[in-house]
C-alpha positions as CSV (number, residue, x, y, z in Angstrom):
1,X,-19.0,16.5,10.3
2,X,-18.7,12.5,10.2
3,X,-16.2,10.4,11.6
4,X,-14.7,10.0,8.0
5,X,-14.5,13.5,6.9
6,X,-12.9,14.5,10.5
7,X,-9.7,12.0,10.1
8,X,-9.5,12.6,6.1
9,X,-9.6,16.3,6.9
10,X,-6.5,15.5,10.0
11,X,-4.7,13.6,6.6
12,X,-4.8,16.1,4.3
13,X,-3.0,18.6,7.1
14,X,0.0,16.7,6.1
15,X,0.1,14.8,3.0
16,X,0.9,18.1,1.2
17,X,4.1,18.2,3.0
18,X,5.7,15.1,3.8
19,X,9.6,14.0,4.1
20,X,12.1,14.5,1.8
21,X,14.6,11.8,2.8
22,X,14.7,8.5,2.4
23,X,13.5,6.6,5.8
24,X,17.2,4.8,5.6
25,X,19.1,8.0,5.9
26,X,18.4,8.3,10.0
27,X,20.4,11.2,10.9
28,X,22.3,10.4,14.3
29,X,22.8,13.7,15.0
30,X,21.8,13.5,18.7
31,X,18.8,16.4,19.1
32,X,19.4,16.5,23.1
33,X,22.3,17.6,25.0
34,X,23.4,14.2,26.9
35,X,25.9,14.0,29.6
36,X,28.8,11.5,28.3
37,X,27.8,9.2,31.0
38,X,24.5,8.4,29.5
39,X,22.8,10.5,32.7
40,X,20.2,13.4,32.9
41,X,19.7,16.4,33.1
42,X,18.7,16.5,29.2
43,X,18.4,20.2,27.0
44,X,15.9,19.5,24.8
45,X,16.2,22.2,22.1
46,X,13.3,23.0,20.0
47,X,12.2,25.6,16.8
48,X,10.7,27.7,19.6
49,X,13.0,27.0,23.2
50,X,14.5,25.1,25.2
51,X,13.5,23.1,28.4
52,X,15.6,20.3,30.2
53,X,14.7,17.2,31.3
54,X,16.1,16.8,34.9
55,X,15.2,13.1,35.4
56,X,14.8,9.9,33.7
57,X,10.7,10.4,32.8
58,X,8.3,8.2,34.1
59,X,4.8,9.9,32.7
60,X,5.0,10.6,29.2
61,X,2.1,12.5,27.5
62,X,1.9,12.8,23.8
63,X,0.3,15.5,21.4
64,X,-0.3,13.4,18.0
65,X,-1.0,9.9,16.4
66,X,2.1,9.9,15.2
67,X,3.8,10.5,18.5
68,X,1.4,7.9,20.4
69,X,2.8,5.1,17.7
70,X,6.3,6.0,18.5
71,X,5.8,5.7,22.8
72,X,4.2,2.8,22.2
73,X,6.9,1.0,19.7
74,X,9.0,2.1,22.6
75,X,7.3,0.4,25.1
76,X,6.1,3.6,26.7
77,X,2.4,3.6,27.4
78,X,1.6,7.7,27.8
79,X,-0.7,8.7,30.0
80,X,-2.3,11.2,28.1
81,X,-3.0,11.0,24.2
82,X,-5.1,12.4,21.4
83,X,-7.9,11.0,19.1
84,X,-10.3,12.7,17.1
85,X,-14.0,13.1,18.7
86,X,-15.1,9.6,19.4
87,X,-12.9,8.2,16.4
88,X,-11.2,5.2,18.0
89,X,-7.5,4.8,17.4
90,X,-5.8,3.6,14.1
91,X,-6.1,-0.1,13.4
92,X,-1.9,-0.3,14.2
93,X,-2.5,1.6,17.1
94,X,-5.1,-0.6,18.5
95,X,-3.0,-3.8,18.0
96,X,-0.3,-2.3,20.0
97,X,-2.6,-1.3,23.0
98,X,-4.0,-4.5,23.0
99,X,-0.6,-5.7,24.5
100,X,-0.2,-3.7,27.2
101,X,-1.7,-3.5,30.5
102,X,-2.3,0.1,31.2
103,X,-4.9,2.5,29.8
104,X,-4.3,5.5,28.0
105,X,-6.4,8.7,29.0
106,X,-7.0,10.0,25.5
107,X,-8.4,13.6,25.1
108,X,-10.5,15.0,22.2
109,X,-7.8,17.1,19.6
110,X,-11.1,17.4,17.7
111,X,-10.2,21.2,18.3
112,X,-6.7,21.3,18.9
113,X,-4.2,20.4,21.3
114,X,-6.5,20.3,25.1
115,X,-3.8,22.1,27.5
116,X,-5.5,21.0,30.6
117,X,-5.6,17.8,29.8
118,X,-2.5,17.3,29.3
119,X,-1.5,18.8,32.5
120,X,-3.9,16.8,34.4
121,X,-2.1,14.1,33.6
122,X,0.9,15.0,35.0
123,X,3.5,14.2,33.0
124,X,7.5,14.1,33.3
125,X,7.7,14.8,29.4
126,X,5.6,15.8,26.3
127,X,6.3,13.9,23.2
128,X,5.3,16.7,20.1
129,X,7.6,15.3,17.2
130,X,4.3,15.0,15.1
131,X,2.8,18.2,16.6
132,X,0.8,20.1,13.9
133,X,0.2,22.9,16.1
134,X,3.5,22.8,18.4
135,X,4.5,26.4,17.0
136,X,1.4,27.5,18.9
137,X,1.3,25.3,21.7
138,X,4.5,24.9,22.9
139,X,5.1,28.1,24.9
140,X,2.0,26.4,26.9
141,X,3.0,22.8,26.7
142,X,6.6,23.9,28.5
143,X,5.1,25.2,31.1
144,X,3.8,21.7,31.7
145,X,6.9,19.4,31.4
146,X,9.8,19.4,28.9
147,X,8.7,19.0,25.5
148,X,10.5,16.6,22.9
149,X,10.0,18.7,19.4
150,X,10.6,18.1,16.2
151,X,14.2,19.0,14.8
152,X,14.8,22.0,13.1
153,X,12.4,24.2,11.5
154,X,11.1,22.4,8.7
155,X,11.5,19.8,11.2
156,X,7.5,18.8,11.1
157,X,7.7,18.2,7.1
158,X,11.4,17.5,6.9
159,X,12.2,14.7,9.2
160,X,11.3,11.0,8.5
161,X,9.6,8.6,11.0
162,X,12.6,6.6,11.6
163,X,14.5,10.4,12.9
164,X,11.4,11.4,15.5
165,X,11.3,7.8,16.4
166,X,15.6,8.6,17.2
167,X,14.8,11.8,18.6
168,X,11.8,10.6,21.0
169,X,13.9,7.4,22.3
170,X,17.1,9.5,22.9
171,X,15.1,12.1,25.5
172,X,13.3,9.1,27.1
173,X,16.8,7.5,27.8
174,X,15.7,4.7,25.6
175,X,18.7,5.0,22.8
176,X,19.2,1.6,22.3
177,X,15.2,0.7,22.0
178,X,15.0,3.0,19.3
179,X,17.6,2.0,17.5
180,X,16.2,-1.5,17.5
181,X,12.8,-0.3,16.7
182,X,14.4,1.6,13.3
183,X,16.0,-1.7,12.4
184,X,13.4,-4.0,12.9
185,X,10.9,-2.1,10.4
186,X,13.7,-1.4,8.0
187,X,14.8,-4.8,8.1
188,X,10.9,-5.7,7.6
189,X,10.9,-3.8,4.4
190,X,14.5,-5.3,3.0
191,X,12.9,-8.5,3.4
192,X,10.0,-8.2,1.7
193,X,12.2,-6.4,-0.9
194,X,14.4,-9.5,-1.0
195,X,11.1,-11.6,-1.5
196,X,9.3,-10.0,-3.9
197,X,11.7,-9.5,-6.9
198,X,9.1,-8.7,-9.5
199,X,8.9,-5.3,-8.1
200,X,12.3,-4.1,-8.6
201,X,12.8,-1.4,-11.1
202,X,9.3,-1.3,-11.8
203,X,7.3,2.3,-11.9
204,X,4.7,3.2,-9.6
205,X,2.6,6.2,-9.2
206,X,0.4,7.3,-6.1
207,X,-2.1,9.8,-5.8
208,X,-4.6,10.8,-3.3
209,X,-8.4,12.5,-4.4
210,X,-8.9,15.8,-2.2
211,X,-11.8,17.6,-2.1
212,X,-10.4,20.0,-4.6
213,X,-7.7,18.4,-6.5
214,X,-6.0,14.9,-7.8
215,X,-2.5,15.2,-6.0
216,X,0.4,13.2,-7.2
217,X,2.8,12.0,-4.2
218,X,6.5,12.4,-5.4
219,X,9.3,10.2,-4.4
220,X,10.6,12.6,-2.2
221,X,7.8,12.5,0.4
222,X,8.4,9.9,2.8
223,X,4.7,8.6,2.4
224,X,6.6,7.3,-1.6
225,X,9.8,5.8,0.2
226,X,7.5,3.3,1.3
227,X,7.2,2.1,-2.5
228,X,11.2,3.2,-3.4
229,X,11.9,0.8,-0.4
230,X,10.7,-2.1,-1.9
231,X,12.3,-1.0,-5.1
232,X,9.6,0.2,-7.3
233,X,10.6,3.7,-8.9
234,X,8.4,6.6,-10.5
235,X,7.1,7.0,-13.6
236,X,8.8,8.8,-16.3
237,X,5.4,10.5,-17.0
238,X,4.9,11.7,-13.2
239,X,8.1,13.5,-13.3
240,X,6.3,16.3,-15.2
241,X,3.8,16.7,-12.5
242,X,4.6,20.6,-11.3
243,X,6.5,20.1,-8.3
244,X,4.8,23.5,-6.4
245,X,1.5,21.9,-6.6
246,X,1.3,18.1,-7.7
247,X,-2.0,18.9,-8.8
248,X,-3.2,16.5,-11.8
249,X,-6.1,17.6,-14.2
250,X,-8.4,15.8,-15.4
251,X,-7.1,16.3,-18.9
252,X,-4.0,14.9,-17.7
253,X,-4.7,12.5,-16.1
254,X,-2.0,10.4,-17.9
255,X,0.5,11.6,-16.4
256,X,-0.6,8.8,-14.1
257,X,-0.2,6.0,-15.6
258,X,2.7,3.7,-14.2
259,X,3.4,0.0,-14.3
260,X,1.4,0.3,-11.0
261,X,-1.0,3.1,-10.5
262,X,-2.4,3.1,-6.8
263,X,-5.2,6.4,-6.0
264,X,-6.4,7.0,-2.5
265,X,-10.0,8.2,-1.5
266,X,-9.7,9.0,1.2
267,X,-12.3,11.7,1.7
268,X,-15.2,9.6,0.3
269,X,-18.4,11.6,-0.8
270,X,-16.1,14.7,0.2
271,X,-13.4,14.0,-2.6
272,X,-13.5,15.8,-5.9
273,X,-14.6,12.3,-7.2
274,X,-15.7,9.5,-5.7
275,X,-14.4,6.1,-6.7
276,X,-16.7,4.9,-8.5
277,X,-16.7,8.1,-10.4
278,X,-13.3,8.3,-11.2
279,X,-13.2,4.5,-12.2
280,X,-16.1,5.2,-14.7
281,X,-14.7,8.3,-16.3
282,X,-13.2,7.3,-19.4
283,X,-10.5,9.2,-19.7
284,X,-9.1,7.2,-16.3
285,X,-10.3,4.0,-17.8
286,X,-8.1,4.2,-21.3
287,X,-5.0,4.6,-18.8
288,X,-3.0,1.5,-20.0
289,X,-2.5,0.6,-16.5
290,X,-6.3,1.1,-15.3
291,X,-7.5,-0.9,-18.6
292,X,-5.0,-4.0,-18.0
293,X,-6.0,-4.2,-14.6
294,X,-2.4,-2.6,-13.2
295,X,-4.8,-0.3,-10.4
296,X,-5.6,-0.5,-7.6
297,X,-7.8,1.9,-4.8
298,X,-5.8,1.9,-1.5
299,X,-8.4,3.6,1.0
300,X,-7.3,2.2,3.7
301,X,-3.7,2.7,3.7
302,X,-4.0,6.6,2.8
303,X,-3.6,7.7,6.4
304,X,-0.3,5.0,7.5
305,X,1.2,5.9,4.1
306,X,0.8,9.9,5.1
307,X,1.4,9.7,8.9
308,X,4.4,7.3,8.7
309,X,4.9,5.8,12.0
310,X,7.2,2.5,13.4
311,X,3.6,1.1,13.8
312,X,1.6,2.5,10.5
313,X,4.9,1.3,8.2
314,X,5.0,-2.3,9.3
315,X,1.1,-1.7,9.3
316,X,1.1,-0.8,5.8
317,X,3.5,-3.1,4.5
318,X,1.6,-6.4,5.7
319,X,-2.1,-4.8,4.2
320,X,-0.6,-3.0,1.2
321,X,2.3,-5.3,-0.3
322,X,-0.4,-8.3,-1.4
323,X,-2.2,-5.1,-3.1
324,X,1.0,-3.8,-5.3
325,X,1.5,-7.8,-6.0
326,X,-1.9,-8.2,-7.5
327,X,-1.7,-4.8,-9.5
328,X,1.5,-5.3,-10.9
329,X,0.5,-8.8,-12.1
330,X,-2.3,-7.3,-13.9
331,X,-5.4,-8.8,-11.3
């Protein structure tokens, strides 16, 4: 399997089920029990148990992408990550570790979550807010060190970036941090909201090639808040895109068209089209916003836009904003 097949195929595990909230909407709802005083021990409750954190961690392991972006927006530097076979890290990943001293000891998730690894490493706590698999793994992963889950149930597909990055900095003792962290990326998006006018009220549609479908991205996935944050809206047409499965046909393929149209190929070769396919079929092409020039392909923002991180969103916002600007204008 290539290197581009093995992280498109580690996107599409989420994208069909990203986070229903808006990113500003950051429940406070503390996830751990805390002592008034600010002071450990810390119950970390979970989906699946309950461990407690007896003392302010110093090694903190992590089990996804998602969860490595997070430790490091923190200023936590795990000791143990994962990354796909001998994929390196994400771009905004690679930035961050380029400012730190220590190394991260990454293991190959390539087949799932590596136990031992993770337990070589020692670790005080287990970051799994992003774990895929953590309904598998955790009854493992506690036996290691206290693990820092997701919220709730539906917690993995429910809760926004901005909420693990809340819950992650509350069990590390690192309240404030987070905090700071939410606000700087959300402030990051107001201003380029405030400086970029044009793109107020104006519609927008996203969708991502799979191998076996066209899927339309509704507002409600979290991936989309990145666009309703800078105040673009959905199309009219998109809203009768079935909810269940957001697949698009090729016969309706109009129910694309938006003052902004932006489609992701991620998968390449392995999509059901490639791009230059799709861009040369003509039913895509009499789109009114593909034939004045209101398109865009956004490749290499697919994967930030799905795995929404403190990292990937200011990531995204500095590579994809110039993108929107130039679609909307029509170049």
């Amino acid at each position: 399997m290539t290197a581009l097949l093995l992280r498109a195929f580690a996107l599409a595990a989420l994208v069909g089920g990203l986070a229903a909230c808006s990113d500003a909407a950051v429940s406070q709802e503390p996830s751990a029990t805390i002592t008034p005083d600010g002071r450990y021990p810390v119950t970390l409750d979970s989906p699946f148990g309950t461990t407690e954190l007896t003392a302010l961690p110093e090694r903190v392991a992590v089990v996804s992408a998602v969860d490595l972006d997070i430790a490091l927006a923190l200023g936590i530097v795990p000791v143990t990550a994962p990354k796909l076979g001998d994929l390196p890290p994400d771009p905004w990943t690679q930035d961050a570790l380029a400012n730190v001293e220590d190394e991260v000891d990454f293991y190959d998730s390539t087949d799932g979550t590596d136990h031992a690894a993770i337990a070589a490493s020692e670790p005080d706590v287990i970051l799994a807010t992003g774990g895929r698999t953590l309904a598998e793994d955790y009854e493992q992963l506690a036996t290691i060190a206290p693990v820092v889950s997701f919220r709730g149930a539906d917690g993995l597909t429910a809760m926004t970036w901005a909420e693990r990055t809340v819950v992650a900095a509350e069990a590390l003792g690192l309240s404030d941090e987070g905090a700071a962290v939410v606000d700087g990326v959300q402030k990051a998006f107001a201003d380029a909201r405030a400086a970029h006018p044009q793109l107020e009220g104006k519609s927008c549609t996203y969708a991502v090639v799979h191998p076996d479908q066209i899927t339309y991205v509704p507002p409600a996935g979290s991936d989309v808040s990145f666009f309703t944050d800078l105040g673009l809206v959905p199309s009219e047409a998109a809203a009768q895109v079935d909810e269940t499965d957001r697949v698009v046909s090729t016969e309706d393929l109009g129910l694309l068209d938006a003052d902004v149209l932006l489609v992701g190929y991620p998968f390449g070769d392995g999509g059901l089209f490639r791009r230059d396919a799709l861009e040369a079929d003509e039913r895509f092409r009499q789109l009114p916003a593909v034939a004045s020039g209101h398109y865009a392909a956004v490749d290499d923002v697919a994967s930030p836009l799905a795995h929404p991180s403190p990292l990937s969103r200011r990531w995204a916002l500095q590579h994809l904003l110039p993108v929107i600007d130039a679609a909307l204008a029509g170049s």
